[in-house]
PQR file with spaces between the fields and no chain letter, atoms N, CA, C, O and H, PARSE charges and radii, in Angstrom:
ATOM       1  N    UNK     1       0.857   -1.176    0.000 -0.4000 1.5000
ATOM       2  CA   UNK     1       0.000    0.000    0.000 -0.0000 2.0000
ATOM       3  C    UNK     1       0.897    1.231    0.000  0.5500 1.7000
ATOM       4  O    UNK     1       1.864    1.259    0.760 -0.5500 1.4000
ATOM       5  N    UNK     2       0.650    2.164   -0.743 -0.4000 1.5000
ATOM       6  CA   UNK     2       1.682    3.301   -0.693 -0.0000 2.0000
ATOM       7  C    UNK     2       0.842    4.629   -0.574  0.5500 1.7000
ATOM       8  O    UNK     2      -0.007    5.128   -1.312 -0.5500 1.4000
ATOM       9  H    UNK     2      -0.137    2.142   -1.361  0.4000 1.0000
ATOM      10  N    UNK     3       1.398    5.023    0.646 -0.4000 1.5000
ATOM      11  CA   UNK     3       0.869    6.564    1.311 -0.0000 2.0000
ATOM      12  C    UNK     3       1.185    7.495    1.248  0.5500 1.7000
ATOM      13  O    UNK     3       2.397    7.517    1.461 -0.5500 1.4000
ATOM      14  H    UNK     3       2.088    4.618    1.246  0.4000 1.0000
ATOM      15  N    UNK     4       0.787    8.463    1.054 -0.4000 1.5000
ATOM      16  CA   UNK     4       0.835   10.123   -0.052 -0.0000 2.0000
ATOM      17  C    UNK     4       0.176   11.106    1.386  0.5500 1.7000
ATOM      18  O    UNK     4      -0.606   10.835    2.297 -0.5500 1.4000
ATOM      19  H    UNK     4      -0.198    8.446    0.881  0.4000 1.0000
ATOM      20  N    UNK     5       0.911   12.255    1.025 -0.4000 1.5000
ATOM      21  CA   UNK     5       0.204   13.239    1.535 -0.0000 2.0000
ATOM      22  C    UNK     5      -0.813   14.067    0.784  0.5500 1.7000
ATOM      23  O    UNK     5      -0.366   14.174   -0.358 -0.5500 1.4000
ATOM      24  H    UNK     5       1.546   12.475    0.285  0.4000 1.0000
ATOM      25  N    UNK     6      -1.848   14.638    0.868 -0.4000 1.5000
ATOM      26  CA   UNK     6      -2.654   15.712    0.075 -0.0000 2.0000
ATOM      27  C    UNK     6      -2.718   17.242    0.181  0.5500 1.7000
ATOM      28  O    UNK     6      -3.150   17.839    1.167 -0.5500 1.4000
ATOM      29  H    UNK     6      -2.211   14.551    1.796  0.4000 1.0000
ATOM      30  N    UNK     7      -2.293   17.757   -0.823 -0.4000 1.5000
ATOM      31  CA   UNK     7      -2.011   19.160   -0.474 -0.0000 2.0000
ATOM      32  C    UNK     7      -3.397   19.467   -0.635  0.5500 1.7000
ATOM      33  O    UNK     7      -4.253   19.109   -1.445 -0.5500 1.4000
ATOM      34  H    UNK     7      -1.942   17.272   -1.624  0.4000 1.0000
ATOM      35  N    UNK     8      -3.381   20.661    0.919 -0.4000 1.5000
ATOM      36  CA   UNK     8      -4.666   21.126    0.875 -0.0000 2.0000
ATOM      37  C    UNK     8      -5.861   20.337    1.585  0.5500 1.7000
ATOM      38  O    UNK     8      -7.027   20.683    1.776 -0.5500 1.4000
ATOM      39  H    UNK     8      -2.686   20.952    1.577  0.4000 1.0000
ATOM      40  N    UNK     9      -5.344   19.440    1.835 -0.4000 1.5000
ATOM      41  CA   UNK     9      -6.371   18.179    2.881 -0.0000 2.0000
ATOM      42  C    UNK     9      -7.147   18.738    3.954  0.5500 1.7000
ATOM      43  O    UNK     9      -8.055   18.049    4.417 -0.5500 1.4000
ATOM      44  H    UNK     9      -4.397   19.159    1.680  0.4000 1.0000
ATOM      45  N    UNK    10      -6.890   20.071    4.495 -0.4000 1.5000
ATOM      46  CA   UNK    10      -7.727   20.142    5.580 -0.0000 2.0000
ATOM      47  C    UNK    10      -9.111   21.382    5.076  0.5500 1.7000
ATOM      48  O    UNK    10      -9.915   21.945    5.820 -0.5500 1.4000
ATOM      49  H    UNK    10      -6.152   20.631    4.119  0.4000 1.0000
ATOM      50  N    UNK    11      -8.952   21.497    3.428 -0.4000 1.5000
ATOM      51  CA   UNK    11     -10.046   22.186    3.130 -0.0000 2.0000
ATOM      52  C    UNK    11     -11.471   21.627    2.888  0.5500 1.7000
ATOM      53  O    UNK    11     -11.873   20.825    2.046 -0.5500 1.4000
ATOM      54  H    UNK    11      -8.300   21.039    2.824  0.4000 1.0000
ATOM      55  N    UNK    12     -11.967   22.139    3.653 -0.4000 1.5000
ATOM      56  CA   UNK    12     -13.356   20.920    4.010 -0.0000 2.0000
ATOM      57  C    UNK    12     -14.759   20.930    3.174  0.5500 1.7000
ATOM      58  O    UNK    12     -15.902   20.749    3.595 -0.5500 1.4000
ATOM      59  H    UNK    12     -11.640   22.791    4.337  0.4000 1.0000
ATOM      60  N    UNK    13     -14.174   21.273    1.495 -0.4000 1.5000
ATOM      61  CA   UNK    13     -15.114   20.740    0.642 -0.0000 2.0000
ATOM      62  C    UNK    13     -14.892   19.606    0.127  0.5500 1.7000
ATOM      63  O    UNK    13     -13.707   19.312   -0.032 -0.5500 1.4000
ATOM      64  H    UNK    13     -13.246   21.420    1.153  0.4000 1.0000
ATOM      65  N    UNK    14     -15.934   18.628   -0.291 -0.4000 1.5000
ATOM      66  CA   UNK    14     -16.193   17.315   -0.693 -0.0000 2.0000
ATOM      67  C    UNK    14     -15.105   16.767   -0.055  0.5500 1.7000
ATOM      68  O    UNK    14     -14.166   16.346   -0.731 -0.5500 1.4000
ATOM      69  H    UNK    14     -16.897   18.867   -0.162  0.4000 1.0000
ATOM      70  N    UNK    15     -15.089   16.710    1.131 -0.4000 1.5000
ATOM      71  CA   UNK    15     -14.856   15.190    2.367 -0.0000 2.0000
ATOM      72  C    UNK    15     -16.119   14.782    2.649  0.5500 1.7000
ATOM      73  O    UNK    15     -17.131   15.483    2.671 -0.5500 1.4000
ATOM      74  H    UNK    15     -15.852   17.052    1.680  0.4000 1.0000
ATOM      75  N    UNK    16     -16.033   13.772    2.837 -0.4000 1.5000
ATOM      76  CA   UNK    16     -17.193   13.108    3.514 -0.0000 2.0000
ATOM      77  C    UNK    16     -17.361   12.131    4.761  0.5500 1.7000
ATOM      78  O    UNK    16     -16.407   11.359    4.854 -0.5500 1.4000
ATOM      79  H    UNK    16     -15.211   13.203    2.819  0.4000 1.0000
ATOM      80  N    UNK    17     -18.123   12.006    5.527 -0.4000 1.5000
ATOM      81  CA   UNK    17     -17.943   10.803    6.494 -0.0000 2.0000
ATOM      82  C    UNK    17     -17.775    9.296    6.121  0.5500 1.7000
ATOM      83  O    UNK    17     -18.874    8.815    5.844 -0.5500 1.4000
ATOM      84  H    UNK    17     -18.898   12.634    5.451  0.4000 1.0000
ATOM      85  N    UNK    18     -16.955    8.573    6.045 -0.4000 1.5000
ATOM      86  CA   UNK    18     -16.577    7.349    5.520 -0.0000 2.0000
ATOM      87  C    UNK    18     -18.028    6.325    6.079  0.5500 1.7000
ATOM      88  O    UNK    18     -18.660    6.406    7.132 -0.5500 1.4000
ATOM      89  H    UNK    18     -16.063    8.963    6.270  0.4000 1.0000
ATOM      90  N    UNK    19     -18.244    5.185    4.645 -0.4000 1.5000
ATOM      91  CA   UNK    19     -19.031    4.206    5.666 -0.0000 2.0000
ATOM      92  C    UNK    19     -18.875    3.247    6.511  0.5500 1.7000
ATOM      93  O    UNK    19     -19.625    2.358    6.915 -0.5500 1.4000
ATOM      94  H    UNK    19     -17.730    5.120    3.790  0.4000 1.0000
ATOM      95  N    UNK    20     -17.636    3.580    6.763 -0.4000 1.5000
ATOM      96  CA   UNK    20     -16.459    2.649    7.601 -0.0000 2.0000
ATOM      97  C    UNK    20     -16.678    3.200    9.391  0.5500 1.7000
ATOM      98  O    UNK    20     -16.641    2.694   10.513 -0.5500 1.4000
ATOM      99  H    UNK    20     -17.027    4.302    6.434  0.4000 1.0000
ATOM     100  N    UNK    21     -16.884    4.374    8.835 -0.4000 1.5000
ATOM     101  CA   UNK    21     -17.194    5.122   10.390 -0.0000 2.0000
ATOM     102  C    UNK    21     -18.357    4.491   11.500  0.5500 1.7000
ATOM     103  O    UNK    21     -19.446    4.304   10.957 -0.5500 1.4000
ATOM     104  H    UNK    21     -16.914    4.784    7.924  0.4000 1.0000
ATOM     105  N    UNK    22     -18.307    4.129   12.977 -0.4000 1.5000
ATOM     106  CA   UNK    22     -18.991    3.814   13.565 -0.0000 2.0000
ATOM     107  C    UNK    22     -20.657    5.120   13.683  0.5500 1.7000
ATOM     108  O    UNK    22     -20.645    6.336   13.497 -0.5500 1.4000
ATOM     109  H    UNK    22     -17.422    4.280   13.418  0.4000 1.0000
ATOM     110  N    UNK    23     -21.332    4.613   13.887 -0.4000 1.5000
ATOM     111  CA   UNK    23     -22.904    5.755   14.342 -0.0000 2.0000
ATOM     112  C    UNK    23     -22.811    6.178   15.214  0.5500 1.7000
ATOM     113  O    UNK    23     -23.361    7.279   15.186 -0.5500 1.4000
ATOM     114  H    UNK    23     -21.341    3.624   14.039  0.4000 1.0000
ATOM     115  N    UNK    24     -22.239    5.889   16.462 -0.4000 1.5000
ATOM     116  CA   UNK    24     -22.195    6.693   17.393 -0.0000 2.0000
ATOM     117  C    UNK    24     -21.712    8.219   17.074  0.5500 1.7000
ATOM     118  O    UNK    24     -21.843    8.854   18.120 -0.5500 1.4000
ATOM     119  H    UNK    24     -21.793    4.994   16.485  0.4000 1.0000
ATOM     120  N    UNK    25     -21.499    8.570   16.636 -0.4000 1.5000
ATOM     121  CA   UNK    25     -20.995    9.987   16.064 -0.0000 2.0000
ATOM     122  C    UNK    25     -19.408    9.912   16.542  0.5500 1.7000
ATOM     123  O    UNK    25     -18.609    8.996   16.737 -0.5500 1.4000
ATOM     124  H    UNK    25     -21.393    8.055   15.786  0.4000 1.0000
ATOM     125  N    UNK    26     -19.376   11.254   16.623 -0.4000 1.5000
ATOM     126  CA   UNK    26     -18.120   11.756   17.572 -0.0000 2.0000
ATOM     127  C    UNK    26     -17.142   11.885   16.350  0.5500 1.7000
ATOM     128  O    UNK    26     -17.241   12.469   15.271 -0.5500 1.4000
ATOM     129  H    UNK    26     -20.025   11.999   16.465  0.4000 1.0000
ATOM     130  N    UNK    27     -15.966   10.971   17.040 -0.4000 1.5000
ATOM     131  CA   UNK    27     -14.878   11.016   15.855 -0.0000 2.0000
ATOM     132  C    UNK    27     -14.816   10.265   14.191  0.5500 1.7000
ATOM     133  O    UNK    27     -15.732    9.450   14.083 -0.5500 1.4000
ATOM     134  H    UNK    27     -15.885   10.497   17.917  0.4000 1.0000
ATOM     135  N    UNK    28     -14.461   10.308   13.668 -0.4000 1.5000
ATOM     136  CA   UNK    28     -15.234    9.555   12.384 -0.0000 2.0000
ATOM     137  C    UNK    28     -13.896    9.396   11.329  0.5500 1.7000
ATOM     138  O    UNK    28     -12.791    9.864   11.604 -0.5500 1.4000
ATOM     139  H    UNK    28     -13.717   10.970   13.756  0.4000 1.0000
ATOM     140  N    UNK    29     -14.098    8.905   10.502 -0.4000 1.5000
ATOM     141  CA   UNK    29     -12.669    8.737    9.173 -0.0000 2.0000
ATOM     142  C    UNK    29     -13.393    9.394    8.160  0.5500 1.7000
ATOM     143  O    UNK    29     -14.552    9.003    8.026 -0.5500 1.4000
ATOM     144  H    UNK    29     -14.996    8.525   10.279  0.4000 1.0000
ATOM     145  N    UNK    30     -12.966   10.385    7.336 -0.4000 1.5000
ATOM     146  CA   UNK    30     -13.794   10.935    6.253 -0.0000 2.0000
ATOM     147  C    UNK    30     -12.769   10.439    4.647  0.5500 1.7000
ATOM     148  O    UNK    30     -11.600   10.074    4.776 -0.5500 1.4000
ATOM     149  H    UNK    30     -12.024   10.702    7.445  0.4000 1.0000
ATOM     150  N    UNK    31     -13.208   10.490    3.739 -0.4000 1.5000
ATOM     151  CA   UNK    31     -12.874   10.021    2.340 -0.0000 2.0000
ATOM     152  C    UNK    31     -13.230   11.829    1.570  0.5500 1.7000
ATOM     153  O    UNK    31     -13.953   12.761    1.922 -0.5500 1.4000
ATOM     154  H    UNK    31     -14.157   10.787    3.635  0.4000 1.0000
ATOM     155  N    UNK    32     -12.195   11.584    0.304 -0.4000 1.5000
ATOM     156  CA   UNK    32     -12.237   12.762   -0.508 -0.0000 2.0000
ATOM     157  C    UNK    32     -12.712   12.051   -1.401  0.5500 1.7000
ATOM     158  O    UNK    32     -11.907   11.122   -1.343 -0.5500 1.4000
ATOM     159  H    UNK    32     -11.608   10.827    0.018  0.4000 1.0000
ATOM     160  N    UNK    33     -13.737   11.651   -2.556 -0.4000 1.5000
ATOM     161  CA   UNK    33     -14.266   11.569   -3.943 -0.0000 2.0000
ATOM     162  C    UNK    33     -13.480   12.582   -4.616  0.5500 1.7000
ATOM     163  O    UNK    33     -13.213   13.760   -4.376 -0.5500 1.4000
ATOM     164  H    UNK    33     -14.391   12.406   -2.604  0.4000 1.0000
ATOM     165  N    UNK    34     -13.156   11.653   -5.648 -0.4000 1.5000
ATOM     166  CA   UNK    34     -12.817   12.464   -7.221 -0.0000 2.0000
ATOM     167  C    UNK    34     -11.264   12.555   -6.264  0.5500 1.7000
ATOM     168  O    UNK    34     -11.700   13.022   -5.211 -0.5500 1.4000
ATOM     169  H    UNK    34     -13.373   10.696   -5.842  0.4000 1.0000
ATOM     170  N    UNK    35     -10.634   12.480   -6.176 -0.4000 1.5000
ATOM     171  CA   UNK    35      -8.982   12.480   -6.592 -0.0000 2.0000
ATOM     172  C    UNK    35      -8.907   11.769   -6.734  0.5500 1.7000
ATOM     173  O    UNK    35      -9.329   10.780   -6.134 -0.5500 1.4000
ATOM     174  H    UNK    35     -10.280   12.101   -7.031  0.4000 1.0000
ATOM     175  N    UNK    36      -8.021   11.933   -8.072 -0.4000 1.5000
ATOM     176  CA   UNK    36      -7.511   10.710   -9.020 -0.0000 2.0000
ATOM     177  C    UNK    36      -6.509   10.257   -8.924  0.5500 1.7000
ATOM     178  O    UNK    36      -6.246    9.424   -9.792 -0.5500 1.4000
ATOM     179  H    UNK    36      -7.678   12.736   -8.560  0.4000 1.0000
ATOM     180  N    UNK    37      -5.237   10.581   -7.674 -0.4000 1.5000
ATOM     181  CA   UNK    37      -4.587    9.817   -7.523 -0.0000 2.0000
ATOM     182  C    UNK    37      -4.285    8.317   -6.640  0.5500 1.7000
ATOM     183  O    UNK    37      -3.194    7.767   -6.487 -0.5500 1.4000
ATOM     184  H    UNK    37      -5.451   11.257   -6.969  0.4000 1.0000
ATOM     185  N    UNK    38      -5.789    7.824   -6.073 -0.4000 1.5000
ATOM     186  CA   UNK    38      -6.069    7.390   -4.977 -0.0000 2.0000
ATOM     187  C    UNK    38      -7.617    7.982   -4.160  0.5500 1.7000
ATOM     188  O    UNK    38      -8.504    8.728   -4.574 -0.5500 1.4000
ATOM     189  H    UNK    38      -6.675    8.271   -6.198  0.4000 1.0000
ATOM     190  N    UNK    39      -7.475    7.424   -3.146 -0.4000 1.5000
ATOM     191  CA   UNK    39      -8.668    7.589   -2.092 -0.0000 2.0000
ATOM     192  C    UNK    39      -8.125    8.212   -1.040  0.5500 1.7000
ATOM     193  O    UNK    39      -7.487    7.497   -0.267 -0.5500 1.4000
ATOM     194  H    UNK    39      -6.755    6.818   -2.809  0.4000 1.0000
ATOM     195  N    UNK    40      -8.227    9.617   -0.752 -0.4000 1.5000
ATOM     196  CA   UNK    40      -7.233   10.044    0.614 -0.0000 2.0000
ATOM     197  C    UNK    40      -8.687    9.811    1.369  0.5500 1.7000
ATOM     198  O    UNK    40      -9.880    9.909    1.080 -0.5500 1.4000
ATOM     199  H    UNK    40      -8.745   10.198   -1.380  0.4000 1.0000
ATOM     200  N    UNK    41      -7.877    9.445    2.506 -0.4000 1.5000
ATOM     201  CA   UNK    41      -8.741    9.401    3.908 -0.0000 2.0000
ATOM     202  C    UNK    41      -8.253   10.046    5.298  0.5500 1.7000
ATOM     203  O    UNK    41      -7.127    9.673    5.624 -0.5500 1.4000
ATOM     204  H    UNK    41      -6.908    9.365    2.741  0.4000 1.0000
ATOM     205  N    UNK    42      -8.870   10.925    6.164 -0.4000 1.5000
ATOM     206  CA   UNK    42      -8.403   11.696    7.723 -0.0000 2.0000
ATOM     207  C    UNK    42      -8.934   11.220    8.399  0.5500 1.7000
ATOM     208  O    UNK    42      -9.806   10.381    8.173 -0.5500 1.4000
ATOM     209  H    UNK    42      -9.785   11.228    5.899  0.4000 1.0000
ATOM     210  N    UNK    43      -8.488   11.700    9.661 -0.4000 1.5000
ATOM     211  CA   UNK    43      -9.574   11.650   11.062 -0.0000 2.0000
ATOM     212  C    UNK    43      -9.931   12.796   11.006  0.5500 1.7000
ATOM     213  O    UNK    43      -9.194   13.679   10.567 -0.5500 1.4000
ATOM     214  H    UNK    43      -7.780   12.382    9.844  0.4000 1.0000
ATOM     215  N    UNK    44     -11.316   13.043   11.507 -0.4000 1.5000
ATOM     216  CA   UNK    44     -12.450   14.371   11.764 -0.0000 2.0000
ATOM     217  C    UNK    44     -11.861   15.267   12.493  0.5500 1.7000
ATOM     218  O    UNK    44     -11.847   16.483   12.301 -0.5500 1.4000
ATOM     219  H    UNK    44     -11.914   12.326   11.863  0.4000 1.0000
ATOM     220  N    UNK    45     -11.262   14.538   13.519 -0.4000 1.5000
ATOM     221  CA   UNK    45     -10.558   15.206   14.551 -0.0000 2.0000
ATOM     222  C    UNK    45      -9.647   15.996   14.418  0.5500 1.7000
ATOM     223  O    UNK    45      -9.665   17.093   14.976 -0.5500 1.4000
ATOM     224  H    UNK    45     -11.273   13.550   13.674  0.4000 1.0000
ATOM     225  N    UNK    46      -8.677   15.595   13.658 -0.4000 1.5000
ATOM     226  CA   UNK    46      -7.315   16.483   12.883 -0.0000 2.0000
ATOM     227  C    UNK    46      -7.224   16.634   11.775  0.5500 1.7000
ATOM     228  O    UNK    46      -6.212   16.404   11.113 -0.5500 1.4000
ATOM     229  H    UNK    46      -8.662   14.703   13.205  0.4000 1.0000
ATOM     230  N    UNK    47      -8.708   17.224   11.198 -0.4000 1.5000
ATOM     231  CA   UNK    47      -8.087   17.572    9.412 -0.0000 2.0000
ATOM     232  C    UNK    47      -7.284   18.425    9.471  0.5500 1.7000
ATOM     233  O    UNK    47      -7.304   18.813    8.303 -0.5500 1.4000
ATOM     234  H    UNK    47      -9.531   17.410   11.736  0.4000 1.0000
ATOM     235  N    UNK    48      -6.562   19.034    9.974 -0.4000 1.5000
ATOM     236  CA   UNK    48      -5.326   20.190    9.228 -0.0000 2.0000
ATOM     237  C    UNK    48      -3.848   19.308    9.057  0.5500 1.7000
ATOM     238  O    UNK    48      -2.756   19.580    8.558 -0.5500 1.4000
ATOM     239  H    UNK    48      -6.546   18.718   10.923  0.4000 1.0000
ATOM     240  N    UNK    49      -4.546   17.858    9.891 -0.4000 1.5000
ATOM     241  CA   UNK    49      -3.018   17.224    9.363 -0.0000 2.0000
ATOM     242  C    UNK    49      -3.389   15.980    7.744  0.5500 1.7000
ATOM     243  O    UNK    49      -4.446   15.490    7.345 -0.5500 1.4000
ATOM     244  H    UNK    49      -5.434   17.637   10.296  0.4000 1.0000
ATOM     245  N    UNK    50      -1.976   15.876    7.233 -0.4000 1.5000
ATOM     246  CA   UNK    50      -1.732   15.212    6.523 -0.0000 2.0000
ATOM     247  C    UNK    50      -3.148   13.788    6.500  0.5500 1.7000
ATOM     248  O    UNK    50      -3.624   13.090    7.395 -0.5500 1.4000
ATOM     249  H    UNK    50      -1.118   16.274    7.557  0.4000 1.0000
ATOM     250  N    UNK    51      -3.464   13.913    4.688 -0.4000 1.5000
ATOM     251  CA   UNK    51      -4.407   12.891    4.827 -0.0000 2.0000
ATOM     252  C    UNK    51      -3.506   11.794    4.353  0.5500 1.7000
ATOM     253  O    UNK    51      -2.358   12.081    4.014 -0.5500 1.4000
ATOM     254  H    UNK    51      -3.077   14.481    3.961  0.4000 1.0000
ATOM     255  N    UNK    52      -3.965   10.475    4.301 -0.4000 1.5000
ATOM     256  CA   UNK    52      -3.220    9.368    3.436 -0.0000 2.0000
ATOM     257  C    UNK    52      -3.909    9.127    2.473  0.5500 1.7000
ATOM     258  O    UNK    52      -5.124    9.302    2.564 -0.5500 1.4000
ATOM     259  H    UNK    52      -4.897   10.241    4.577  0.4000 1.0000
ATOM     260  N    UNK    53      -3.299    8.628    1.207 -0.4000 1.5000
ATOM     261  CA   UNK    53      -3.952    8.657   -0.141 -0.0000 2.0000
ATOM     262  C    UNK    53      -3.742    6.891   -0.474  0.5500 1.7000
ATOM     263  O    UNK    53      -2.582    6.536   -0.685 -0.5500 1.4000
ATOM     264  H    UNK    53      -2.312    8.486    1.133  0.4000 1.0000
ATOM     265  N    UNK    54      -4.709    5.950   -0.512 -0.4000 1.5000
ATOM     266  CA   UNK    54      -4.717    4.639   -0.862 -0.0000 2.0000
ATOM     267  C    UNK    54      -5.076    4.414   -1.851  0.5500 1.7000
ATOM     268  O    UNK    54      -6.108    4.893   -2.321 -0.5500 1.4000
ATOM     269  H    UNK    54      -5.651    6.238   -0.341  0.4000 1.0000
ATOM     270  N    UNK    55      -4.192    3.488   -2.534 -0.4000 1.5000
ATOM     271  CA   UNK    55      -5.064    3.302   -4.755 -0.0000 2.0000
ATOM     272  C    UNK    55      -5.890    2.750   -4.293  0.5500 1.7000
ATOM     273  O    UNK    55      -6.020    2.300   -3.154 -0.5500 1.4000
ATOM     274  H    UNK    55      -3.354    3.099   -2.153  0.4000 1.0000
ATOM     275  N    UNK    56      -6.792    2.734   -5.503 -0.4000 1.5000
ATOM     276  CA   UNK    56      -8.035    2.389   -5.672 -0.0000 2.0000
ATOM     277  C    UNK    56      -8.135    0.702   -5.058  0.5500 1.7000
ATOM     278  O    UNK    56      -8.862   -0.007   -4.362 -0.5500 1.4000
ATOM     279  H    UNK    56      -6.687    3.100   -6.428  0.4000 1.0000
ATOM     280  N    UNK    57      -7.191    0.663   -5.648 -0.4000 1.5000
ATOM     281  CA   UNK    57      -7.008   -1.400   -5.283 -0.0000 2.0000
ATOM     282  C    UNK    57      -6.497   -1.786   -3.936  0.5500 1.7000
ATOM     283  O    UNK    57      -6.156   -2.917   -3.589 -0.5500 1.4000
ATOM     284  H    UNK    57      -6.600    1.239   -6.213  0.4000 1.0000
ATOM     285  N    UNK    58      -6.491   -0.719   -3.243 -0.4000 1.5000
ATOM     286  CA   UNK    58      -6.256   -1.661   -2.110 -0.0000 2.0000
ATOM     287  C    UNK    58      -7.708   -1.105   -1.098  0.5500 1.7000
ATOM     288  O    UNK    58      -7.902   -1.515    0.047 -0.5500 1.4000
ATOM     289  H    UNK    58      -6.769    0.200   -3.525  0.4000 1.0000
ATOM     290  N    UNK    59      -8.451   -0.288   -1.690 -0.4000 1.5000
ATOM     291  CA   UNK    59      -9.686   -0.059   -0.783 -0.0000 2.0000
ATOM     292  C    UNK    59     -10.481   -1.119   -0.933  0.5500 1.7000
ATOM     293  O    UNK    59     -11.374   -1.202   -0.091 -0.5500 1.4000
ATOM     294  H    UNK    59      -8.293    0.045   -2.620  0.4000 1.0000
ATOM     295  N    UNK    60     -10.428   -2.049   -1.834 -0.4000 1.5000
ATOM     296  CA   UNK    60     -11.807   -3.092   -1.943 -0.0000 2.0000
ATOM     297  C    UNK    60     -11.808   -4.008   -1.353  0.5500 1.7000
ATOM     298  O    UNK    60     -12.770   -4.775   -1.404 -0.5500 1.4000
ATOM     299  H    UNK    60      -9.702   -1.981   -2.519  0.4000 1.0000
């Protein structure tokens, strides 16, 4: 699996709450749609840090 940083990751259009995330609310993992270099994913908690970016093939 090879991990990338995303410039600009903590700007908080089209993130979304992952469906990976538990219901209880609170803290959560969010996903960016549409970058094409991968699937970056954060914690809710610290978007101003570094997201990780996973290819497509290893999310399935």
């Amino acid at each position: 699996m090879t991990e990338h940083t995303v410039a600009g990751s903590a700007a908080p259009l089209a993130w979304r709450k992952s469906s990976y995330s538990g219901p209880e609310g609170g803290s959560c993992v969010e996903v960016l749609d549409g970058y094409p270099a991968g699937v970056p994913v954060r914690d809710s908690k610290s978007p101003q840090r570094p997201a990780l970016v996973f290819s497509a093939d290893g999310c399935a």
